[in-house]
N, C-alpha and C positions, 0 to 999 in steps of 0.2 A: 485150747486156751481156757482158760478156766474168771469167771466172773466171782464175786461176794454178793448174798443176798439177805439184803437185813429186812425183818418184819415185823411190825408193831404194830399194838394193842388189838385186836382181835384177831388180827394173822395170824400172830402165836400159837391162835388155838389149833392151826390150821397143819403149821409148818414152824421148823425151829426158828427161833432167833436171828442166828446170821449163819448162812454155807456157804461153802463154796461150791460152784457148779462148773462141769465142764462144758461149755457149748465149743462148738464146730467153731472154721475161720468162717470169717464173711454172718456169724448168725448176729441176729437180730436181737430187739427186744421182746417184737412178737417170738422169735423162736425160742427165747427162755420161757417166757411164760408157757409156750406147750409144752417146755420140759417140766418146769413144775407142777406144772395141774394135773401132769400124768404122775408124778411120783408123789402128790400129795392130795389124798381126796380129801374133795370139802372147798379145794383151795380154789376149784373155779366158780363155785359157786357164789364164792365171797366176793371176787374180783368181778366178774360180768352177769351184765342182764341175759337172757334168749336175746340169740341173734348176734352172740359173741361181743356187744359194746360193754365197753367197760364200766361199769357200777359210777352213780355220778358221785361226785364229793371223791374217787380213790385217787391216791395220787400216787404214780412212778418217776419216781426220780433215778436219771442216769448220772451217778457221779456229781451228783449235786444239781441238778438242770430236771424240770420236769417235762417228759418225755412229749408233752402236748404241746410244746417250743419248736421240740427238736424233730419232728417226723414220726412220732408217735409210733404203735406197733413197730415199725419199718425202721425205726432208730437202729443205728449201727453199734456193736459192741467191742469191744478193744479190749484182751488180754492185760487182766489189774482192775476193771470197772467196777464199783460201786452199784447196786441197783436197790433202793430202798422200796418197799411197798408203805404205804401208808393208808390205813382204812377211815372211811369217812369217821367224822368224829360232831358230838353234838356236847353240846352242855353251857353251863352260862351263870 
């Protein structure tokens, strides 16, 4: 099955714009993110602290719903999904 992964303002630096990715039936959220931190370096280090938690302020949205809602890493993924990364953002 294959998911869409869009990524904005400092992602980019990291990883394209928007892919498409193949993951397995039954993968996760956690299991895209190990596909992409393997195929893109940099990309985990933007995403999580040591100790593999997620960078505070990042947000993962599944198909519009932020992944800390819906079961987080362990969120389920469905063939067509949506998975936005969004990196902390500051200004004012």
């Amino acid at each position: 099955m294959h998911v869409t992964v869009k990524a904005f303002a400092g992602f980019r630096e990291v990883m394209p714009r928007e892919i498409a990715v193949g993951v397995p039936e039954r993968a996760t959220v956690g299991d895209l993110l190990d596909i992409l931190t393997d195929r893109y370096p940099g990309l985990g280090a933007a995403l999580f602290i040591d100790g593999g938690e997620l960078r505070p302020y990042v947000n993962i949205l599944k198909s519009g719903r932020n992944i800390h809602f819906t079961g987080g890493f362990a969120t389920p993924l469905a063939d067509g999904d949506i998975v936005t990364l969004f990196p902390p953002a500051a200004g004012g």
